[in-house]
N, CA, C and O atoms as CSV, one atom per row, in Angstrom:
chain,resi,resn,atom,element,x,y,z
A,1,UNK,N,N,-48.900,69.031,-27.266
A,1,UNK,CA,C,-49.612,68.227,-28.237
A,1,UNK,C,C,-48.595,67.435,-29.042
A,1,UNK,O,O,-47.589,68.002,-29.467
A,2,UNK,N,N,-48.818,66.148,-29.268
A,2,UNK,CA,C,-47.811,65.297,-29.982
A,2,UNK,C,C,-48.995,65.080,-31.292
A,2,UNK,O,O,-50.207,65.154,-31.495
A,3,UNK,N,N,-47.679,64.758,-32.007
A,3,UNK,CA,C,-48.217,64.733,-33.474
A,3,UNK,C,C,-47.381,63.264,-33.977
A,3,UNK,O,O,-46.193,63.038,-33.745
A,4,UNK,N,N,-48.474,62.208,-34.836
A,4,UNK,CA,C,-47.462,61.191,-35.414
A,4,UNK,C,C,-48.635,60.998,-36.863
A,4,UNK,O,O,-49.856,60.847,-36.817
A,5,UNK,N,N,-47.651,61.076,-38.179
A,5,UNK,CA,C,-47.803,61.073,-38.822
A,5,UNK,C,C,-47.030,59.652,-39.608
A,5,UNK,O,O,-45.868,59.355,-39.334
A,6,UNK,N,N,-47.841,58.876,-40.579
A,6,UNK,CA,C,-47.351,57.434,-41.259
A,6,UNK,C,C,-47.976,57.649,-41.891
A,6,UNK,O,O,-49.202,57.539,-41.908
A,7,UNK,N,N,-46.730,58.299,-43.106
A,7,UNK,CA,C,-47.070,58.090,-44.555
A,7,UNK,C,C,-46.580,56.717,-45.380
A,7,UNK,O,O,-46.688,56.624,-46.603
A,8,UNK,N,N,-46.104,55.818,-44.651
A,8,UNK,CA,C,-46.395,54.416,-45.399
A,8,UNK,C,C,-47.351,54.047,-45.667
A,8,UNK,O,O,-47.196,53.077,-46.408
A,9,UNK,N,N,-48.752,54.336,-45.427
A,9,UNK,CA,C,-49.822,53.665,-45.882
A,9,UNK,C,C,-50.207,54.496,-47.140
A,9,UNK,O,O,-50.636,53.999,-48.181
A,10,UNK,N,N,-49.993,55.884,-46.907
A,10,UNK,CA,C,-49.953,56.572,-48.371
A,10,UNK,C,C,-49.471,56.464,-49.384
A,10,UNK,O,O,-50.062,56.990,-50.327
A,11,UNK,N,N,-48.360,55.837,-49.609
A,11,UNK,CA,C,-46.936,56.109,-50.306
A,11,UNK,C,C,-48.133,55.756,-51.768
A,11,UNK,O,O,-48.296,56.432,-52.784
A,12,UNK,N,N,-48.688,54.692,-51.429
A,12,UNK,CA,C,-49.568,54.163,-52.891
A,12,UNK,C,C,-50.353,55.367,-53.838
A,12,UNK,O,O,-50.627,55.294,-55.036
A,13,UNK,N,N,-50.608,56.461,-52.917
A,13,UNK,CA,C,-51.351,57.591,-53.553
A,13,UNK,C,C,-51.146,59.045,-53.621
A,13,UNK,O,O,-51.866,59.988,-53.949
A,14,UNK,N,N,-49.871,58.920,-53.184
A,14,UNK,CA,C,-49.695,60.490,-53.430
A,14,UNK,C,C,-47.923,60.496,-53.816
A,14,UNK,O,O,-46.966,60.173,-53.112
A,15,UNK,N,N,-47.979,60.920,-54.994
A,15,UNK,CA,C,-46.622,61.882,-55.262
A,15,UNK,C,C,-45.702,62.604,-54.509
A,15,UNK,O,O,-44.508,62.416,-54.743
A,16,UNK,N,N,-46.121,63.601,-53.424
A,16,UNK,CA,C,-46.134,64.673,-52.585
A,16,UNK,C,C,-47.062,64.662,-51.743
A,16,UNK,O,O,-48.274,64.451,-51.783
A,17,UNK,N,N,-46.355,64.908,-51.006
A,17,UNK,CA,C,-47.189,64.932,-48.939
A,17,UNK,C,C,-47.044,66.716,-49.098
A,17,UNK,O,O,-46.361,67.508,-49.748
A,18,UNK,N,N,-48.053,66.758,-48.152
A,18,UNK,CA,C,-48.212,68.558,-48.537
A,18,UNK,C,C,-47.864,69.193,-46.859
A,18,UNK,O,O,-47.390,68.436,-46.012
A,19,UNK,N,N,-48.087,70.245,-46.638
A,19,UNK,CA,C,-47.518,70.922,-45.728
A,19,UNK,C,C,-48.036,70.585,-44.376
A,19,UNK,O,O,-49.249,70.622,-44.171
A,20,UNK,N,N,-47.344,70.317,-43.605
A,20,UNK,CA,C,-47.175,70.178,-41.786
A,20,UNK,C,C,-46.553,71.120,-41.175
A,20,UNK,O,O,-45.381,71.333,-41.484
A,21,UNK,N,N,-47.248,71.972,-40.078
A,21,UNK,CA,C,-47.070,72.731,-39.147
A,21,UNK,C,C,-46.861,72.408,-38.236
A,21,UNK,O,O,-47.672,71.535,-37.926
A,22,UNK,N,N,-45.940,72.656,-37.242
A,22,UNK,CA,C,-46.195,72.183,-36.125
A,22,UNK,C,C,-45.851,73.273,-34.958
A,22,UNK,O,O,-45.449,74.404,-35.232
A,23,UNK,N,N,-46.035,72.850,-33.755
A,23,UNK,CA,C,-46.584,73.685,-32.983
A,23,UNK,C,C,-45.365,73.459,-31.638
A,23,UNK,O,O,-44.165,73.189,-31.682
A,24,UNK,N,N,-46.440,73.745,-30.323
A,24,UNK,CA,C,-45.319,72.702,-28.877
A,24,UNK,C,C,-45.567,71.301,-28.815
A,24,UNK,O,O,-46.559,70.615,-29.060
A,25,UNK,N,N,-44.766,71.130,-28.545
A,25,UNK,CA,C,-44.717,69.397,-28.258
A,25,UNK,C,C,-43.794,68.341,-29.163
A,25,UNK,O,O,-42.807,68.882,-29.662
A,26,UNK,N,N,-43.944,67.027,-29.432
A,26,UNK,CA,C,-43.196,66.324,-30.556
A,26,UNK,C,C,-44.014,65.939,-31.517
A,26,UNK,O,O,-45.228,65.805,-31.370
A,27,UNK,N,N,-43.207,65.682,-32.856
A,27,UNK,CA,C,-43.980,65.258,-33.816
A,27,UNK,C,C,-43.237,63.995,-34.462
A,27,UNK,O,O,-42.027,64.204,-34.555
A,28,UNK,N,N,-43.686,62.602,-34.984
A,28,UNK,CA,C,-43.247,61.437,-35.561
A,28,UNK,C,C,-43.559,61.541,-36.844
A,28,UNK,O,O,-44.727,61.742,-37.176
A,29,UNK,N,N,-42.307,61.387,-37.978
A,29,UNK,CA,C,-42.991,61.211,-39.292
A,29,UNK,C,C,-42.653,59.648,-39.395
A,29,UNK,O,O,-41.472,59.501,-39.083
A,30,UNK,N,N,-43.146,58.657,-39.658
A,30,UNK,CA,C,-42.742,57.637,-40.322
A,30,UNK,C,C,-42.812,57.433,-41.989
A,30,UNK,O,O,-43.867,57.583,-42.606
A,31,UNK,N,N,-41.288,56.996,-42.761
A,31,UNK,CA,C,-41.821,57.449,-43.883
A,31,UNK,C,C,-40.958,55.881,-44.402
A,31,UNK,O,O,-40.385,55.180,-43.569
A,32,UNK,N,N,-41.000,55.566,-45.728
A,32,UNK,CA,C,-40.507,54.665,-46.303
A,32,UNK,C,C,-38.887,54.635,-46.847
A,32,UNK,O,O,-38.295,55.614,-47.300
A,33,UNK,N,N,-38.531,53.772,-46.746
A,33,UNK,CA,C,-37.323,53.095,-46.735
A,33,UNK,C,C,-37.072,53.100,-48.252
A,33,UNK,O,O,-36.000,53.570,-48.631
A,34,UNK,N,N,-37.974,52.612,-49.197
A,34,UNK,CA,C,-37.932,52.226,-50.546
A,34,UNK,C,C,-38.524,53.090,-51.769
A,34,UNK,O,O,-38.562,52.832,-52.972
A,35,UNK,N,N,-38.927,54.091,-51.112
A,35,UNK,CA,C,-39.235,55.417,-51.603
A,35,UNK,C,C,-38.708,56.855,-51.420
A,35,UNK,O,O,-38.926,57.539,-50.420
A,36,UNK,N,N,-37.925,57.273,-52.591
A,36,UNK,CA,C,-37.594,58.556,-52.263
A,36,UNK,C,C,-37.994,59.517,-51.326
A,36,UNK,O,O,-39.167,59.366,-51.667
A,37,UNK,N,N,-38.074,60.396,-50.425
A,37,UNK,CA,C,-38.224,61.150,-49.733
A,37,UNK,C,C,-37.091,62.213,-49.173
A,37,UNK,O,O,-35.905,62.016,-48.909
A,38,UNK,N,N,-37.920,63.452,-49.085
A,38,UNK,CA,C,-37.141,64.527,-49.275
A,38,UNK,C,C,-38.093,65.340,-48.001
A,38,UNK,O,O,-39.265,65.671,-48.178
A,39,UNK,N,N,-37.328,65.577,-46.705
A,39,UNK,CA,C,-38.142,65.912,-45.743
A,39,UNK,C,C,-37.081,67.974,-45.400
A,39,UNK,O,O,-35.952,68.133,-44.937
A,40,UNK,N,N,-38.171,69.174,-45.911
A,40,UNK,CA,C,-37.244,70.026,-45.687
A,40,UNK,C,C,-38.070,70.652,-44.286
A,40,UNK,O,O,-39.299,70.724,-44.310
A,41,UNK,N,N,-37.398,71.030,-43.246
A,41,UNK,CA,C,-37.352,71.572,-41.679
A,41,UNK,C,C,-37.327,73.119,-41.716
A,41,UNK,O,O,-36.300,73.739,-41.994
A,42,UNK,N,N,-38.163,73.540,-41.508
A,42,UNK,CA,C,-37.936,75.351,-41.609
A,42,UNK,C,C,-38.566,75.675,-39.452
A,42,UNK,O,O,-39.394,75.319,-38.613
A,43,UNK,N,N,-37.587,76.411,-39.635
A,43,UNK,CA,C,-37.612,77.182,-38.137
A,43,UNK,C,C,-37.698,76.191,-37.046
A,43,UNK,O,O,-37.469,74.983,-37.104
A,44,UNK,N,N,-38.128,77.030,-35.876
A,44,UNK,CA,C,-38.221,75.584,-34.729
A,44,UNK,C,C,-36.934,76.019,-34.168
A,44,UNK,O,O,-36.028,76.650,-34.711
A,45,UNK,N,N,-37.058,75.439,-32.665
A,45,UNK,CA,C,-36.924,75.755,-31.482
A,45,UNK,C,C,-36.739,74.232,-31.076
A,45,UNK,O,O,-37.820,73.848,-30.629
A,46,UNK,N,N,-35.782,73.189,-31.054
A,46,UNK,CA,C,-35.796,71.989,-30.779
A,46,UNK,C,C,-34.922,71.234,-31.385
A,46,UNK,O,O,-33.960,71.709,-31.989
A,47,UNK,N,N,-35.202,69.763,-31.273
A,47,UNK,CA,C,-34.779,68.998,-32.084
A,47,UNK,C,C,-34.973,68.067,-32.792
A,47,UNK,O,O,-35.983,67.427,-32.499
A,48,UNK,N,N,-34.185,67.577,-33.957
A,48,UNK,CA,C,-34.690,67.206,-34.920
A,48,UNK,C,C,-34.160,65.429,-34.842
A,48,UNK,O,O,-33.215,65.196,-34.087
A,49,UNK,N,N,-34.531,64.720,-35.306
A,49,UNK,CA,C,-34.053,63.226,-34.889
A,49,UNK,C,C,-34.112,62.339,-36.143
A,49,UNK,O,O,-35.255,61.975,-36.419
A,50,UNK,N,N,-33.085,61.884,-37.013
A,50,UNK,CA,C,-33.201,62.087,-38.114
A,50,UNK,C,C,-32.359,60.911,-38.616
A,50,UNK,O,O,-31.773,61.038,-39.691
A,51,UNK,N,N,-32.247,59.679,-37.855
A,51,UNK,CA,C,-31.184,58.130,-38.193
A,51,UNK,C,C,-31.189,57.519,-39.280
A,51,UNK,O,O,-32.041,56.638,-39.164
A,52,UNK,N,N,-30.731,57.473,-40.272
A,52,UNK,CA,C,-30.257,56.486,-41.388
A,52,UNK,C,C,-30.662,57.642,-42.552
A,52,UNK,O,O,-30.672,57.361,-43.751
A,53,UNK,N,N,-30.999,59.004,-42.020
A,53,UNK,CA,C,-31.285,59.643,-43.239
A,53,UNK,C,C,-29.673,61.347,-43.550
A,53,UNK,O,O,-28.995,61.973,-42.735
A,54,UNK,N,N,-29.746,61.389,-44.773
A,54,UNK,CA,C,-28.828,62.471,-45.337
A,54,UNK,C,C,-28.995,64.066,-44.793
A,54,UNK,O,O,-30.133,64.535,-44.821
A,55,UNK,N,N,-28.435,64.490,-44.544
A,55,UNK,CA,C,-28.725,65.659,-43.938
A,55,UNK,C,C,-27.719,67.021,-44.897
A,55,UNK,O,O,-26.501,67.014,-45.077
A,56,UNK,N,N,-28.415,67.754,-45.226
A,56,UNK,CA,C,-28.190,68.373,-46.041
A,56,UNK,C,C,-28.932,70.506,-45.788
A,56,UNK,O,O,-29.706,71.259,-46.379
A,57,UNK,N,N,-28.096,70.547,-44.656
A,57,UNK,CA,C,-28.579,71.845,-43.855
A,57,UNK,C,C,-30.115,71.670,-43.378
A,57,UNK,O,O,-30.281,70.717,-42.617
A,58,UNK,N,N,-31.115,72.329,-43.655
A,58,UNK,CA,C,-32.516,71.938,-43.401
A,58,UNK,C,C,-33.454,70.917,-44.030
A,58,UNK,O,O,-34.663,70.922,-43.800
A,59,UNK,N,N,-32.724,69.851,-45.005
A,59,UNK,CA,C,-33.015,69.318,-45.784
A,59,UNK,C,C,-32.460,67.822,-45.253
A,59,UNK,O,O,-31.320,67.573,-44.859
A,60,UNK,N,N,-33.676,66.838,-45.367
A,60,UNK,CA,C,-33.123,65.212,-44.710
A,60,UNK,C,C,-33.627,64.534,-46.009
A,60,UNK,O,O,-34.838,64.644,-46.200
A,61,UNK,N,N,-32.865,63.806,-46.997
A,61,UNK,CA,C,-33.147,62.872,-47.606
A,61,UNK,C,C,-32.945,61.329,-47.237
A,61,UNK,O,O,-32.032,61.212,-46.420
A,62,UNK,N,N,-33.564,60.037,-47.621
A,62,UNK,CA,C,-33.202,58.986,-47.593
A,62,UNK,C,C,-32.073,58.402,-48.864
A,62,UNK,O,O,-31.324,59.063,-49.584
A,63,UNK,N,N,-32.241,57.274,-48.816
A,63,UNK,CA,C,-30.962,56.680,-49.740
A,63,UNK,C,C,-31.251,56.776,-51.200
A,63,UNK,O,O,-30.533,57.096,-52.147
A,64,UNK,N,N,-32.941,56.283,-51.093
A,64,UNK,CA,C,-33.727,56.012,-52.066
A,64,UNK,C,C,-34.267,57.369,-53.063
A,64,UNK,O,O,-34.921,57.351,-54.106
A,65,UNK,N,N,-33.646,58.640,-52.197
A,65,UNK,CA,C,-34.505,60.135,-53.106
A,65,UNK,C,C,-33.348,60.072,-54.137
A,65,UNK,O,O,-32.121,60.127,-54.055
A,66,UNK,N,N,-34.283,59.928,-55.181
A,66,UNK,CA,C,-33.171,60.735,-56.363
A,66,UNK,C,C,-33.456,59.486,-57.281
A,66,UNK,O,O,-33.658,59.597,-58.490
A,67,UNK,N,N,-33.457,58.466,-56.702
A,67,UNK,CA,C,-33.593,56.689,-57.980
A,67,UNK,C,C,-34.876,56.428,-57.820
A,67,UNK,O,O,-34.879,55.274,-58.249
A,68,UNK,N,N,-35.782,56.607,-57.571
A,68,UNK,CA,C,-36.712,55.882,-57.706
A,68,UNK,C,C,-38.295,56.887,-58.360
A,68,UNK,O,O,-38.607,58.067,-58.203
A,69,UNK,N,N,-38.834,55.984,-58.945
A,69,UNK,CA,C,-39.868,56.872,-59.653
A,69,UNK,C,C,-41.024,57.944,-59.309
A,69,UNK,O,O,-41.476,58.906,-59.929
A,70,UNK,N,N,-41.346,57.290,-57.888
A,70,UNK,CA,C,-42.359,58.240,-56.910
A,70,UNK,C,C,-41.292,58.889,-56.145
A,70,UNK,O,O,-40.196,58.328,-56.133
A,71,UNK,N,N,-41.456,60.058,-55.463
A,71,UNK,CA,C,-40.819,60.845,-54.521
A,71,UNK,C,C,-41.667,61.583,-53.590
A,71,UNK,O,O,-42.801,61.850,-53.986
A,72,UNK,N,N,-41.389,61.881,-52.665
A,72,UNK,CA,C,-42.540,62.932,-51.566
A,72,UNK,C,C,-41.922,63.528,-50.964
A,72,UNK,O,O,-41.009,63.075,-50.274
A,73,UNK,N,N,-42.203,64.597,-51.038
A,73,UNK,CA,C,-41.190,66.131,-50.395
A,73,UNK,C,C,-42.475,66.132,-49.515
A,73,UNK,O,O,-43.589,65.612,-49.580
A,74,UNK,N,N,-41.713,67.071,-48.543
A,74,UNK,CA,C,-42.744,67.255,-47.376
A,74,UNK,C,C,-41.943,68.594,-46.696
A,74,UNK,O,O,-40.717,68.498,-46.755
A,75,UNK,N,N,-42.321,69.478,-46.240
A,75,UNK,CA,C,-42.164,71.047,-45.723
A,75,UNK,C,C,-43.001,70.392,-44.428
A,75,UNK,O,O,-44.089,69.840,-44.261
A,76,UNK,N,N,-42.013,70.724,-43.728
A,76,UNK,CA,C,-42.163,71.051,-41.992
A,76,UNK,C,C,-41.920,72.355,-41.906
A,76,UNK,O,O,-40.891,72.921,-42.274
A,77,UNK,N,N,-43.436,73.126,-41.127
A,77,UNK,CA,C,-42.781,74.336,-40.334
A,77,UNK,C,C,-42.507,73.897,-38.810
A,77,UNK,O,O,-43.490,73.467,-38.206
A,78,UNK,N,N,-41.548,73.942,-38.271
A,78,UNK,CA,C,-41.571,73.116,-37.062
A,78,UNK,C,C,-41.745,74.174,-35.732
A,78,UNK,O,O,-41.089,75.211,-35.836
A,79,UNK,N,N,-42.443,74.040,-34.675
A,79,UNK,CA,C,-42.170,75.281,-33.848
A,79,UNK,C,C,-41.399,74.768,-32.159
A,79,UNK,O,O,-40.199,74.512,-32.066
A,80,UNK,N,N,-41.957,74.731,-31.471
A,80,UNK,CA,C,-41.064,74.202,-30.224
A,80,UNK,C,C,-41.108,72.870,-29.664
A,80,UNK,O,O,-42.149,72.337,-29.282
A,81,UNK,N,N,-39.727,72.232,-29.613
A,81,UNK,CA,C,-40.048,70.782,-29.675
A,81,UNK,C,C,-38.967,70.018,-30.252
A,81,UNK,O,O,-37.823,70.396,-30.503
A,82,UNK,N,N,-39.666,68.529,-30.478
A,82,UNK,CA,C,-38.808,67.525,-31.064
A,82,UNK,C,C,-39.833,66.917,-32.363
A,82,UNK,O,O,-41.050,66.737,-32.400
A,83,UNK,N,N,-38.553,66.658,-33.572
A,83,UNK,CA,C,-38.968,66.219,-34.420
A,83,UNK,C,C,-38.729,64.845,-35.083
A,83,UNK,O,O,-38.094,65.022,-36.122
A,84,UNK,N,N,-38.988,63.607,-34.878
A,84,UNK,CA,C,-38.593,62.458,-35.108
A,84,UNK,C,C,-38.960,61.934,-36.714
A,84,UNK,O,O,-40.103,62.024,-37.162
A,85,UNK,N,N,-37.648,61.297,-37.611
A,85,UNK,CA,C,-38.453,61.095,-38.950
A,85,UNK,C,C,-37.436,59.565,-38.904
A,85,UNK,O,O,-36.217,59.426,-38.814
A,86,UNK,N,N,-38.365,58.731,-38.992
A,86,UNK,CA,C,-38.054,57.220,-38.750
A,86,UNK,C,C,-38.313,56.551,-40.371
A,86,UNK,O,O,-39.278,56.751,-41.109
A,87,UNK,N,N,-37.275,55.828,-40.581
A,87,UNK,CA,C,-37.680,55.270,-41.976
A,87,UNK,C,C,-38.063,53.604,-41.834
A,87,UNK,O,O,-37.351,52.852,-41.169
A,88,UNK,N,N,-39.005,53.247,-42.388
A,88,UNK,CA,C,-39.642,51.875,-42.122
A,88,UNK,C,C,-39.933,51.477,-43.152
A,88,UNK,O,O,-40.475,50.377,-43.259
């Protein structure tokens, strides 16, 4: 089962993205470029795919987490598989 998730169309309404599980197969986060984001990876069996963003043990930030006024953390439980987080 593939999973793709685009929280750019959200970014306007939520503070915080709430919890994603995931399972077999791959999963896509697309997230914003101009908005803080704070993506943390727990467990899992795979890999994680993670370009232009900070990596910080299980923890992927963008450029933008930390300056800017909205932020969205997001908890991945990840299980077997690949995990792609693309910033757009």
């Amino acid at each position: 089962m593939d999973t793709e998730l685009n929280f750019l169309y959200f970014v306007l309404f939520i503070k915080e993205a709430n919890h994603n599980d995931g399972g077999i197969g791959s999963g896509i986060l697309y997230l914003p470029e101009n908005i803080g984001v704070r993506v943390h990876v727990d467990g899992g069996i795979g890999s994680i795919s993670a370009k232009g963003m900070n990596k910080d043990g299980k923890v992927y930030t963008n450029d933008a987490y930390g300056n800017t006024d909205v932020s969205i953390d997001i908890d991945v439980d990840a299980g077997i598989g690949s995990i792609d987080l693309i910033l757009k």
